[in-house]
N, C-alpha and C positions, 0 to 999 in steps of 0.2 A: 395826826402827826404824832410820832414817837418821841414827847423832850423828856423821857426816864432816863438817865445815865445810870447805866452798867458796869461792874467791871470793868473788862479794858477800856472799856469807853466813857471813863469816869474822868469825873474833874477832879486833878489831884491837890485837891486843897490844903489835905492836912498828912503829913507823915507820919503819925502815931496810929499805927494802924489796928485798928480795934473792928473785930467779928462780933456781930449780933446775931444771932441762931432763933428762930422762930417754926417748932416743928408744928409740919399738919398732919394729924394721925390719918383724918379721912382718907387723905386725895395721895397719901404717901411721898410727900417732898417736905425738904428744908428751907426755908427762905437764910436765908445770907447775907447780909448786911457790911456789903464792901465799901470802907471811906477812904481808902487809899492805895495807891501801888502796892505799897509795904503789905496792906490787908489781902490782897491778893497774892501776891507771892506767898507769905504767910498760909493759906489756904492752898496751894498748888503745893507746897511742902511739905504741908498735913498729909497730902492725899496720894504724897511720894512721883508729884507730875510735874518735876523739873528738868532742868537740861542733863544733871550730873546723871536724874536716874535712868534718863532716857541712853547714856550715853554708854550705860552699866545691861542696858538691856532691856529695861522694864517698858512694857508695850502697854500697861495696863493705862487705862484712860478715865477717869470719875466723869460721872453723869453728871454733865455740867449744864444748864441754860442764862441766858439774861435775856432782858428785856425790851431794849433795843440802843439804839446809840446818840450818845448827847449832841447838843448843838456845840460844844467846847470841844470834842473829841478833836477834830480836825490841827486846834490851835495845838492843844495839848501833846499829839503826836508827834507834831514837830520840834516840842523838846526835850526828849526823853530817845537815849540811844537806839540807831536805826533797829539794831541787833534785837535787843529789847522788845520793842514797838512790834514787829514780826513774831517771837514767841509769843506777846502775850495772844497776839488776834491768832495764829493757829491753834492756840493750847483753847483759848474760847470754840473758836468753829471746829475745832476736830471732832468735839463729842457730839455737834447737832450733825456732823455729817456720819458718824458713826452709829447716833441713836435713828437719824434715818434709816442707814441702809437696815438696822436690826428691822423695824415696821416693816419694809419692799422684803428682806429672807421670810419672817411672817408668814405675809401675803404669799410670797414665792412656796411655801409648802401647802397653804391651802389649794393653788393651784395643778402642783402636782396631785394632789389626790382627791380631791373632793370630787363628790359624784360629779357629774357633768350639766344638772340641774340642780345642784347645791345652790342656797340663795346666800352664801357667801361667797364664793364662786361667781355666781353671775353678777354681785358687786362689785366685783375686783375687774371683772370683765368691762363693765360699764365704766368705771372709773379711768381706765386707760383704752376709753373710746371704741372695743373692739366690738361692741354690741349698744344695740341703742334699747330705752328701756320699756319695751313689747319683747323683747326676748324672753321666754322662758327657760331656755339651756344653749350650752354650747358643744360642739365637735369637738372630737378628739385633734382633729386638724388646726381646731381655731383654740385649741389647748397647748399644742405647741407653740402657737403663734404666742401667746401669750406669754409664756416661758421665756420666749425670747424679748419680751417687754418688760415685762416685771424681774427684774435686778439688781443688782449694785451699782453705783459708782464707785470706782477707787477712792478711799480718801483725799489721797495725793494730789489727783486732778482735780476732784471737789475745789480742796483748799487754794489752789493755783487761780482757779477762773474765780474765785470769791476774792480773793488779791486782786487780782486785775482788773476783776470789771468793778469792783465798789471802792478802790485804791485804798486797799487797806482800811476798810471803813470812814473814808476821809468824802465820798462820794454823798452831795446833798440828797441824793435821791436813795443812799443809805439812810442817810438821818432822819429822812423824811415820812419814807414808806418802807424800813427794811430791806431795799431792794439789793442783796448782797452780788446776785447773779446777771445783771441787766436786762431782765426778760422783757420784752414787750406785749403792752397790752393795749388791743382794739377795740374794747366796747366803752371806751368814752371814760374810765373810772382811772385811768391810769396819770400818771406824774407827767406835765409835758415838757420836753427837753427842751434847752432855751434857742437850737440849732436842729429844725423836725428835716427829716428826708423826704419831700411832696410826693415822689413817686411809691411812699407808702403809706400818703394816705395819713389819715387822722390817727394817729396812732400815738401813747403815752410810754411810762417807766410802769412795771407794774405793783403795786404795792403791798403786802402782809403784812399780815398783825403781828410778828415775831419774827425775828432773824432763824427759828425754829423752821417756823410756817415758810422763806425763804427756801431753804434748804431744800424742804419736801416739796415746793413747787417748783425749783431746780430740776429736782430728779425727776419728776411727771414729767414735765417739759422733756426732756433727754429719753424718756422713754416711750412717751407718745407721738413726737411731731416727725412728720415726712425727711426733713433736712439732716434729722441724727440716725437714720436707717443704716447709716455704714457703722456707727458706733456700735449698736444693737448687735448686727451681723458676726461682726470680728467678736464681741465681745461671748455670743453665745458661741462662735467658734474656740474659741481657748476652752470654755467651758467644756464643749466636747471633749477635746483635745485633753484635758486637765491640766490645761496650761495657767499662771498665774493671771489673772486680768489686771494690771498695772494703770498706772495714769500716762508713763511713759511711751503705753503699746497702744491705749485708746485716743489721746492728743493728736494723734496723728487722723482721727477720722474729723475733727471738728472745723475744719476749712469753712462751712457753712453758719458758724457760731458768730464770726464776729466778717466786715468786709474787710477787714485786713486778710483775709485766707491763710495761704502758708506761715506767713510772718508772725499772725495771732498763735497759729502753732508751735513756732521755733519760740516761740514767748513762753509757752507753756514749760513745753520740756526744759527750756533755759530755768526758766521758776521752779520746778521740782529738783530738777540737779544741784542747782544753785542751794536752794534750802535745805536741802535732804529730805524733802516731802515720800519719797519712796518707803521709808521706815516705817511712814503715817500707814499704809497699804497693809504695816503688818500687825498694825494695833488692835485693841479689843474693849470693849467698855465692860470698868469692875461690875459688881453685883451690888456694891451700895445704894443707899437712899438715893434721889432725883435730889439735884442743891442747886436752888434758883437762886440765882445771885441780884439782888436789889439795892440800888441805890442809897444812901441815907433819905429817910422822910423830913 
């Protein structure tokens, strides 16, 4: 269980808000030592990732992570402006949904070009299930296929279903296991819901190690399973097309994400318009140091 408080999902004890900086030359990050709202803010101002600059143009995003979310978050969100409480949890998950998608482009160019028994290539392959591991290479057929698995998600929509399914990080089974997206998992290791559905079986919430690790088995998920095959579709259709891929244009394929169907979707799009999540679509992450933002010890 995750009881580190992070960032937004800190307990805001003290209002004198003071950064502790701890550089790692090896592994190339900064540890951050966040005691307060103030201390955060303060850092999002540094790094010019506020509303005003957003609002002036600036798409640029700092490599952000934490570490997961306290057992006080929950209380604490409730009293600190709704308005507030929303920037800080998008300005946190934008950049794990943005340093995602950077790994899946990556990957995405290895698969354009590597030999077709490249053993980078046929990891990538394995990893989004398209080969099991007695394969020694793959088709040019089963390289397309690929292409159409290994992608993007739009930010926008990212940040939408990470709001709603872990309610703004207020969700025990966020606290618990990181579980930002609702995934579920059947091999027995996953969180169980206090309300289980029989007709599926022994099934749980599924857990990571980081809100990080979330994110990237988000996107696996979306890119591998049967039920998101329309997302996949449309999405490498705009691609041909060179059309933008939006959160607003893909939402519409996800009827199968949650049993609410259509209404899960009108949820979506209603949450991106509402927030202005579209903007997120056109962001970028700087070139700075990785700044892992940690709790006081």
């Amino acid at each position: 269980m995750i009881k580190t408080s992070v960032a937004l999902i800190l307990v805001l004890t003290s209002m004198t808000s003071l950064l502790t900086f701890a550089y790692n030359e090896k592994s190339q990050f900064v540890e951050v030592e966040i005691r307060s709202l103030d201390g955060l803010m303060s850092l999002f101002k540094k790094h010019h990732y506020t509303s005003n600059d957003w609002k002036n143009g600036d798409r640029e995003v700092p490599r952000l992570t934490f570490e997961g979310v306290s057992e006080q978050w929950k209380e604490t969100s409730s009293k600190i402006p709704v308005k507030q409480k929303k920037q800080v949890f998008f300005r946190l998950m934008a950049p794990l949904v943005l340093m995602s998608n950077e790994n899946i482009l990556a990957e995405r160019d290895i698969v354009k070009s590597a030999p077709l028994s490249s053993e980078a290539l046929l990891k990538i392959a394995k990893k989004y299930r398209l080969l099991n591991n007695e394969a020694l290479s793959i088709t040019n057929k089963q390289r397309q296929q690929l292409l159409q698995q290994v992608d993007i998600m739009p930010p926008s929509l990212a940040l939408a279903q990470a709001a709603e399914e872990s309610g703004w990080a207020t969700s025990r089974f966020t606290e618990e296991g990181n579980a930002f997206f609702g995934q579920w998992d059947f091999s027995g290791a996953g969180m169980t819901p206090k309300q289980q559905r029989k007709e599926l079986g022994n099934y749980g919430l599924a857990r990571f190690d980081s809100p990080l690790g979330s994110v990237e088995g988000y996107m696996l998920n979306i890119n591998i399973t049967g039920a998101y095959k329309k997302l996949r579709v449309l999405r490498a259709k705009l691609r041909q097309e060179n059309k933008a891929i939006t959160g607003l244009e893909l939402a519409g394929t996800l009827d199968k994400y949650s049993e609410r169907g259509q209404a899960y979707i009108d949820g979506l799009r209603s949450m991106i318009r509402y927030n202005k999540l579209e903007d997120v679509d056109e962001a970028y992450l700087s070139d700075t140091i990785l700044i892992k933002l940690i709790a006081p010890k």
